[in-house]
C-alpha positions as CSV (number, residue, x, y, z in Angstrom):
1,X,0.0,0.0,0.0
2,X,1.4,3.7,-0.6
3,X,2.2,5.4,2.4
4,X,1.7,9.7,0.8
5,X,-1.7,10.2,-0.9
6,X,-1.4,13.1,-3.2
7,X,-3.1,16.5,-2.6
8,X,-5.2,17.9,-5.6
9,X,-5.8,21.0,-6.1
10,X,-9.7,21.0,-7.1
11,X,-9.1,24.7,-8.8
12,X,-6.3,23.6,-10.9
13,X,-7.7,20.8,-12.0
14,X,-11.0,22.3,-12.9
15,X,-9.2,24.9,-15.3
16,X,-7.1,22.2,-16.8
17,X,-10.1,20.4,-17.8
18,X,-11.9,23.3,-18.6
19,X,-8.8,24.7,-21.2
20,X,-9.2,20.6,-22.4
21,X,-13.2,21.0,-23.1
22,X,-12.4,24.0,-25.1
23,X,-9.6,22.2,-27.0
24,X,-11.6,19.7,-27.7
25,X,-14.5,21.4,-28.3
26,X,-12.7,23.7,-31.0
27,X,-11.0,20.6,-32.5
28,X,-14.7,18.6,-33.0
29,X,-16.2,21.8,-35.3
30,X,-13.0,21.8,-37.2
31,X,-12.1,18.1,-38.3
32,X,-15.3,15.9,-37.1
33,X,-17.9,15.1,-39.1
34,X,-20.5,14.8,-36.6
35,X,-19.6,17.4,-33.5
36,X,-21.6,16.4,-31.2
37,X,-19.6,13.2,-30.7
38,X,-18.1,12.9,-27.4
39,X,-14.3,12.2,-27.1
40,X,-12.7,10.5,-24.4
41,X,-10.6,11.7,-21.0
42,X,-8.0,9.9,-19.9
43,X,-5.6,10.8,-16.5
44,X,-1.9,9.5,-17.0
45,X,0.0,8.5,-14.4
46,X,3.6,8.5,-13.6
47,X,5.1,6.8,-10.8
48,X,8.7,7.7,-9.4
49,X,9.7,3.4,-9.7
50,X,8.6,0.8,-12.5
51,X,6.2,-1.4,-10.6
52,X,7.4,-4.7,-9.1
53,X,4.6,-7.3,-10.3
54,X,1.5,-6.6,-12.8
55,X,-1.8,-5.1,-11.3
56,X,-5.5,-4.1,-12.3
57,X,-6.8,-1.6,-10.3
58,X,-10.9,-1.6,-10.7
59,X,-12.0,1.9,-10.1
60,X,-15.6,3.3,-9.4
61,X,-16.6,6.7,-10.3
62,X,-19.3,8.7,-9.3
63,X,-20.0,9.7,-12.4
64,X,-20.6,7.9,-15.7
65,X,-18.1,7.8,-18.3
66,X,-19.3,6.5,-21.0
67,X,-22.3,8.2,-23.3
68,X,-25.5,6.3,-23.7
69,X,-24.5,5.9,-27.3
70,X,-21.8,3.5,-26.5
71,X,-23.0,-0.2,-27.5
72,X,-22.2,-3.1,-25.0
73,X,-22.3,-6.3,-25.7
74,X,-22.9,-9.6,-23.1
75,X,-21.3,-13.3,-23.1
76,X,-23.4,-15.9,-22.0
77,X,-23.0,-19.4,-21.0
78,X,-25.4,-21.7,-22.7
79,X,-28.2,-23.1,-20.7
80,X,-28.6,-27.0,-20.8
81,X,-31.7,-28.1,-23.1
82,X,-32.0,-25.3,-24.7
83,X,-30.9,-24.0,-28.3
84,X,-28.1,-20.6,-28.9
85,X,-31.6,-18.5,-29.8
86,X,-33.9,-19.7,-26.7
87,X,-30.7,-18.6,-24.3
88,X,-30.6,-16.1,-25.8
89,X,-34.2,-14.7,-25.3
90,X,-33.7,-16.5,-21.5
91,X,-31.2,-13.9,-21.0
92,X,-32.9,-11.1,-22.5
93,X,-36.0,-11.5,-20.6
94,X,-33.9,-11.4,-17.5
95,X,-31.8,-8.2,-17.9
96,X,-35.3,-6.3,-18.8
97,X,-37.3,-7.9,-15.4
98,X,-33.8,-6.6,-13.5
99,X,-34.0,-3.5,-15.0
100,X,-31.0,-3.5,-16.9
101,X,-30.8,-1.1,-19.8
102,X,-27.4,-0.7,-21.1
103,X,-26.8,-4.3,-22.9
104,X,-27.5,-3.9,-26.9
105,X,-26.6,-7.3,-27.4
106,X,-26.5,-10.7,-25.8
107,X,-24.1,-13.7,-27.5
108,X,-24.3,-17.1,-26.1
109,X,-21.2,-18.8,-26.1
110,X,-22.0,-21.4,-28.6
111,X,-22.8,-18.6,-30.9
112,X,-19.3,-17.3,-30.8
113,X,-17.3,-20.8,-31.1
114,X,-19.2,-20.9,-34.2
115,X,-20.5,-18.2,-36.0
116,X,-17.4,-15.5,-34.8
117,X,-14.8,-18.3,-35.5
118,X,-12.9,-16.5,-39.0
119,X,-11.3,-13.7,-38.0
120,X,-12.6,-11.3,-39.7
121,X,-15.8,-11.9,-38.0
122,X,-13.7,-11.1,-34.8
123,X,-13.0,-7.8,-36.3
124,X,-15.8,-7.0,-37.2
125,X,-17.0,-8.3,-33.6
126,X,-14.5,-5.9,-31.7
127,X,-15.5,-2.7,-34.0
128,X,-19.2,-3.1,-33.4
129,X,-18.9,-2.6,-29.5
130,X,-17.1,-0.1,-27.1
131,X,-16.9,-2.6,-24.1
132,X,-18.1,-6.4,-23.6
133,X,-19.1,-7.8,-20.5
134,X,-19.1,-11.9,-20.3
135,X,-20.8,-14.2,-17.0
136,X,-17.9,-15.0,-14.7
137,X,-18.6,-18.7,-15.0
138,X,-17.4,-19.1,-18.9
139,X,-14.6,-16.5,-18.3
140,X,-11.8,-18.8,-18.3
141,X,-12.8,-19.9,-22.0
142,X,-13.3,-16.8,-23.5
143,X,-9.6,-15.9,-24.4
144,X,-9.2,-18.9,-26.8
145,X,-11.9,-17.6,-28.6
146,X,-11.6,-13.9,-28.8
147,X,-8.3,-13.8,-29.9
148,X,-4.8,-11.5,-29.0
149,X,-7.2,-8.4,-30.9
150,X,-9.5,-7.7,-27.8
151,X,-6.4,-8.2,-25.2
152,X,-4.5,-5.6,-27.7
153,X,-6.9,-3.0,-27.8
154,X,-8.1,-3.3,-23.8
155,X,-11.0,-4.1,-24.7
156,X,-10.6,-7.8,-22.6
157,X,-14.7,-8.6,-21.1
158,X,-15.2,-7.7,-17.9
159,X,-17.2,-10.1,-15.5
160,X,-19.8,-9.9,-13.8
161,X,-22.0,-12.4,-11.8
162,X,-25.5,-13.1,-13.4
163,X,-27.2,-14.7,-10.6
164,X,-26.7,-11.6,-8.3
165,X,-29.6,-9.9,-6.7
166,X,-28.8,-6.7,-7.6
167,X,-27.6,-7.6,-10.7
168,X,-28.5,-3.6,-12.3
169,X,-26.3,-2.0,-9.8
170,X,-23.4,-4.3,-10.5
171,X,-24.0,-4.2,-14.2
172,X,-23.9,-0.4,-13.9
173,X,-20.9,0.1,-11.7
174,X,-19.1,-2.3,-14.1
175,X,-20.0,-0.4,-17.1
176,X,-19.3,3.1,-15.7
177,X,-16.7,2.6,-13.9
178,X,-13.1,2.4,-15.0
179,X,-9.8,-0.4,-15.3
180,X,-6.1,0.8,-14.5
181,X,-4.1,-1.9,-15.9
182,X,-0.3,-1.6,-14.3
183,X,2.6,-3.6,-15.9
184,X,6.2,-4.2,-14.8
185,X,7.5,-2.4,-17.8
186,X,7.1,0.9,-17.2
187,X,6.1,3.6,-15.2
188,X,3.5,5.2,-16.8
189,X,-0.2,3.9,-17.2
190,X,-3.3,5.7,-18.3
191,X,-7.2,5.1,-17.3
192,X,-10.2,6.4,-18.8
193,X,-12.6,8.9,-16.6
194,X,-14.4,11.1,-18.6
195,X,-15.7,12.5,-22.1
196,X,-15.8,15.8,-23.3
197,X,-19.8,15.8,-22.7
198,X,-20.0,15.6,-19.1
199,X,-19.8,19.2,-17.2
200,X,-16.1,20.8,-15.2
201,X,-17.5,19.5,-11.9
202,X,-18.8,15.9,-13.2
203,X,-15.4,15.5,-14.4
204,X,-13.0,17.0,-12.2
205,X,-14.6,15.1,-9.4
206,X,-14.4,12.0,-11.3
207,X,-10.1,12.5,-11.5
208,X,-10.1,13.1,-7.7
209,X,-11.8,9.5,-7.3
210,X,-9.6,8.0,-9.7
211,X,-6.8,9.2,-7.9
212,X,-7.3,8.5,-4.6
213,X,-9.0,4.6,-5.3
214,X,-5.3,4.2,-7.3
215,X,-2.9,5.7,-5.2
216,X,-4.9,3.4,-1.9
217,X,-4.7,0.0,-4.0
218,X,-1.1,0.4,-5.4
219,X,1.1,-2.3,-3.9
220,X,4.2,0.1,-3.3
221,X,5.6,1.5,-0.6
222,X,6.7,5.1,0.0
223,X,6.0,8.3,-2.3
224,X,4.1,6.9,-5.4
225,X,2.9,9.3,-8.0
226,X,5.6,11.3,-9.7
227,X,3.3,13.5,-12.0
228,X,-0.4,13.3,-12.9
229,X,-1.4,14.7,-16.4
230,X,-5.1,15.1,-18.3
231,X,-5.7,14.2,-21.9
232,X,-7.6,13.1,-24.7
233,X,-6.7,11.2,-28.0
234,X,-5.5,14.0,-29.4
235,X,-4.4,16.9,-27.7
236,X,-1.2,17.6,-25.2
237,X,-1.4,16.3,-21.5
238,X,-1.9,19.2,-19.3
239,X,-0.7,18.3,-15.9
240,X,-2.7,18.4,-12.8
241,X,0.0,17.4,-10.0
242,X,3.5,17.2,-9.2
243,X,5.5,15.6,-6.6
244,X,7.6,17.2,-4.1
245,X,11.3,17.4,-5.4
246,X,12.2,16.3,-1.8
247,X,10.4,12.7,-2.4
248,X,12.9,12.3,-5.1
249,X,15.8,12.1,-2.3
250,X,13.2,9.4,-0.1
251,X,13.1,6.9,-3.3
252,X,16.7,7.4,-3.5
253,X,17.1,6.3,0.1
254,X,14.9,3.2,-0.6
255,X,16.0,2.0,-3.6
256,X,19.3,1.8,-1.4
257,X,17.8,0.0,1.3
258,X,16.8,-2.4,-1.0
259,X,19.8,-2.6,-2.7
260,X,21.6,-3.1,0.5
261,X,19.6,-5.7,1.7
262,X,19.5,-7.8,-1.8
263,X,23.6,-7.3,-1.1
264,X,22.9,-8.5,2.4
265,X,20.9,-11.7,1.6
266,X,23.2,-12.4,-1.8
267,X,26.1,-12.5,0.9
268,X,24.2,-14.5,3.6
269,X,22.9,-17.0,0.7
270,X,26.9,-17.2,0.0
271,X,27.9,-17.6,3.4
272,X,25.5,-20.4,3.8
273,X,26.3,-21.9,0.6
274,X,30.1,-21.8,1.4
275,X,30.0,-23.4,5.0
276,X,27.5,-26.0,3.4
277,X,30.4,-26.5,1.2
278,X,33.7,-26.6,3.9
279,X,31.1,-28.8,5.8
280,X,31.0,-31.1,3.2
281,X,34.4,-31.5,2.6
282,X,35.2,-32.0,6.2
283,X,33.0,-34.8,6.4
284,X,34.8,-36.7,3.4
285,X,38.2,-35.9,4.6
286,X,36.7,-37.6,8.3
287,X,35.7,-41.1,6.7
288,X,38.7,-43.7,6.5
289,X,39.4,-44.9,3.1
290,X,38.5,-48.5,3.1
291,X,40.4,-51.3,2.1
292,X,39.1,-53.3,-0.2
293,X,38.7,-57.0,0.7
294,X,41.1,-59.5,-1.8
295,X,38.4,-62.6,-2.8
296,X,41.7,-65.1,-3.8
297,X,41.2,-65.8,-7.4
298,X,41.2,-70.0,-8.1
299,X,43.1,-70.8,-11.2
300,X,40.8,-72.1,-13.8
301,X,40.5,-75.5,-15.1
302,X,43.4,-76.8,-17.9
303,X,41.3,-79.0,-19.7
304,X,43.3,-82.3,-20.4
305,X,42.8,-83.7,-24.4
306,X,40.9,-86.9,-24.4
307,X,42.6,-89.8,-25.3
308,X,40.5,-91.8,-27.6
309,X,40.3,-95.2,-26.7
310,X,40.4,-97.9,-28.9
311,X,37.4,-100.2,-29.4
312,X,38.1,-103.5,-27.5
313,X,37.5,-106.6,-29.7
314,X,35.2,-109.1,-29.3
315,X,36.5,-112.4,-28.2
316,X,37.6,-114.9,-31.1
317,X,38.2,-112.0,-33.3
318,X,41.5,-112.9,-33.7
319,X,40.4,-116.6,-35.1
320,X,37.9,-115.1,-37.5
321,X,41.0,-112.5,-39.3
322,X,43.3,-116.1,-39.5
323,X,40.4,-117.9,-40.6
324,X,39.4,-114.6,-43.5
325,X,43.4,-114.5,-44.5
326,X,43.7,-118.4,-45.1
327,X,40.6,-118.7,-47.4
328,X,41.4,-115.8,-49.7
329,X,44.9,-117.2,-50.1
330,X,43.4,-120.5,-50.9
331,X,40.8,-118.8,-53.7
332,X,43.9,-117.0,-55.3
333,X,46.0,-120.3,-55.6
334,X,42.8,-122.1,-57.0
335,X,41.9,-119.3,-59.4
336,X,46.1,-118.9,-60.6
337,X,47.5,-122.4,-62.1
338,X,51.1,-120.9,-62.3
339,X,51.5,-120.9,-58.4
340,X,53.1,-123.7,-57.7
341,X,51.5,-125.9,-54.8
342,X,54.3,-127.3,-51.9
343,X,53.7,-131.1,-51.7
344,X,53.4,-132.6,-48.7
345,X,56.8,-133.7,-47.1
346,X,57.5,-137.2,-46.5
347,X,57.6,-138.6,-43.0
């Protein structure tokens, strides 16, 4: 939260929008076709640090900001059992018993999955409205569908609960109310509040709530708003308030405190880090080596060659070869006349 809200002065602020009106006012018979169209105020802020984190600041006025002109359009879920054109009569006949009169359109969510699926119907979609308002229980499907077009040009639905009671009063605060959206990448940010139709008064007490709901919700600390400036489309910002040079010398100081401590904590994540590591290393140098136990190693197996052993005979083998020799000698001497036979010697 910011600790110094910033002190408007109502005076100068009413002549700065007053010197806008007239700007504007000159500008419209000049260049616009139609002159009675109402343009847009917008209050710019500058902070004295780029923000930390992302943050979307929802602001209430206590005067409308939008004309009765500008069209709105409503996302629905689709009711069970029933087709995209009977939800969307259902929902119809509800905002008119609830007494809700600034919707000019009701879209069921089927409808748009289908029938706004090319992208040039989501064009075409985006240009026909100046703000969309969807039923918080289909609003996590709705970015699939619309496309990086609606996110570019802030014009992202807002949500709002259908079931409520007082569903007119929310619908109405949603509608003329106002979004600040805050990034981390810079330190300016701007937030519509006004048109060049609404009186001085309407409109400078309109910027005083702005600034005071933004400079209570920021999450910051210290002196927060640098300068604050006015402005339309078209024309110059005219500023409206500037800090105190002597704030400059507090964010100095806390940007150094916080520099110091992220030095403090670096060195105290390195401290840790380093006795985690000597720790460590005491430990191993603590623990013996040990020895690693010698299994003895057996000598493996020579494998000796087989001897292969003879086949033993079988008895009277030796009488059957004698036997086998003597006849074939015997057919060779009876088949050859020229051998000569031994006769028999004489006793």
């Amino acid at each position: 939260m910011a600790e110094q809200e910033p002190v408007l002065d109502r005076v100068q602020v009413k002549k700065a929008v007053q010197a806008l009106q007239a700007f504007l006012k000159t500008r419209s018979t000049k260049e616009s076709l139609f002159p009675d169209d109402a343009q847009p105020i917008s209050v710019l802020f500058t902070f004295w640090r780029i923000p930390k984190e992302p943050q979307t600041i929802r602001i209430p006025l206590p005067h409308g900001q939008r004309t009765d002109t500008e069209e709105v359009c409503l996302f629905t879920r689709d009711e069970p059992k029933m087709t995209p054109e009977q939800t969307q009569r259902f929902y119809k006949k509800l905002l008119e018993e609830r007494g809700v009169k600034n919707i000019t359109e009701v879209i069921p969510y089927k409808v748009l999955k289908t029938e706004y699926k090319p992208f040039e119907a989501k064009r075409r979609l985006l240009g026909n409205f100046a703000m969309f308002v969807s039923d918080d229980r289909i609003r996590r499907l709705l970015p699939s569908h619309l496309g990086k077009h609606f996110y570019l040009r802030k014009k992202e639905p807002l949500t709002v609960n259908l079931q409520s009671k007082q569903l007119a009063r929310d619908i109405q605060r949603l509608i003329q109310g106002t979004n600040l959206k805050i990034n981390s990448k810079g330190s300016c940010c701007m937030a519509r509040v006004a048109h060049s139709g609404m009186s001085a008064d309407e409109v400078t007490e309109n910027i005083a709530a702005a600034v005071q709901t933004v400079t209570a919700k920021m999450r910051m600390k210290g002196p927060v708003m640098k300068v604050i400036h006015i402005k339309s489309m078209k024309s110059v910002a005219l500023p409206i308030y500037t800090s105190n040079l002597s704030n400059y010398g507090v964010v100095e100081e806390a940007e150094q405190r916080t520099q110091t401590s992220k030095e403090q904590e670096t060195a105290r994540e390195t401290t840790t880090e380093d006795a985690k590591q000597s720790d460590a290393t005491a430990e191993e140098e603590e623990i013996p080596q040990l020895v690693p136990i010698v299994t003895p190693t057996k000598e493996p197996k020579v494998e000796k060659p087989l001897k292969k052993k003879r086949l033993a005979r079988a008895p009277g083998s030796a009488a059957l070869t004698m036997e086998t020799r003597m006849q074939t000698r015997r057919s060779k001497s009876a088949k050859d006349p020229k051998v000569k036979r031994k006769a028999p010697k004489a006793k």
